[in-house]
C-alpha positions in Angstrom: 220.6 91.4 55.2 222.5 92.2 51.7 222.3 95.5 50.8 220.5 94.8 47.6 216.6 94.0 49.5 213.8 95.6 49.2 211.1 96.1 51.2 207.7 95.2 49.5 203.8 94.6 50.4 202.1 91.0 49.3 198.5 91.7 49.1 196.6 88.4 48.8 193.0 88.1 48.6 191.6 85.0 49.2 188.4 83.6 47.5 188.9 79.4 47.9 189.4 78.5 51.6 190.9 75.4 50.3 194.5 77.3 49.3 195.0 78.9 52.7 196.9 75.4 54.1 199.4 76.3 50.5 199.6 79.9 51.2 200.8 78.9 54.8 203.5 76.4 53.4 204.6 78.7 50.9 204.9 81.8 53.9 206.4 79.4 56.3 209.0 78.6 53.8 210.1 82.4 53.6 209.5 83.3 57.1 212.9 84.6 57.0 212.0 87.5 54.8 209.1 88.3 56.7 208.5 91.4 58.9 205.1 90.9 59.6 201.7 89.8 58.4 198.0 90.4 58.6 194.8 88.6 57.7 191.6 90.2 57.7 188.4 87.6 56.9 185.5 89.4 55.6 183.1 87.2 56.1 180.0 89.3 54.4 182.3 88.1 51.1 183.4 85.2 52.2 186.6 85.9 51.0 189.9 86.8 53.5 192.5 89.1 52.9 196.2 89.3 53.7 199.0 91.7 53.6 202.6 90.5 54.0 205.7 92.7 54.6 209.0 91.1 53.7 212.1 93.0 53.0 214.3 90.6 50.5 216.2 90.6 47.6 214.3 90.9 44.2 214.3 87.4 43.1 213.1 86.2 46.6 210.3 88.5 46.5 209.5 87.8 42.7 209.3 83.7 44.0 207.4 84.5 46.8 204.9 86.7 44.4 205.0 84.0 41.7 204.4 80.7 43.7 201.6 82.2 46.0 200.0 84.0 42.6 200.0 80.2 40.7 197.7 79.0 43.8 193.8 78.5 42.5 191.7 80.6 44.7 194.1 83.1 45.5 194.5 86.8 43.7 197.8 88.6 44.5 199.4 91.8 43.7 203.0 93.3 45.1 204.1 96.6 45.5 207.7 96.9 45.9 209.6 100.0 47.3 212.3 101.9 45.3 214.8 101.8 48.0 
């Protein structure tokens, strides 16, 4: 890994079952940035809710972010460390 990564938290909450094939795809075509991953369906809401860990340059983190944020159905937020 280049110095320059970071690690940072993808939080992605779910609302459109429909998208989760695209999240996938989009996940799958980073899974070398990923250092785990969780999915939590609450089913009361009908909504599910996953938090991925990558550690990754900026930019790669800022795609990631940006193509799984354009997805309808989908709500996502990243917190990046400092370090």
């Amino acid at each position: 890994m280049p110095e320059n990564t970071r690690v940072a938290v993808i939080s992605i909450v779910v609302e459109n079952p429909g998208c989760v094939a695209d999240i996938n795809d989009i996940l799958h075509t980073y899974s070398e940035y990923i250092i785990g991953r969780m999915g939590i369906p609450y089913r009361e809401k009908n909504i599910s809710i996953i938090s991925v860990v990558i550690d990754a340059e900026p930019d790669v983190i800022n795609q990631v972010s940006g193509r799984l944020g354009r997805l309808s159905g989908a709500s996502v937020k990243t917190v990046c460390s400092k370090k």
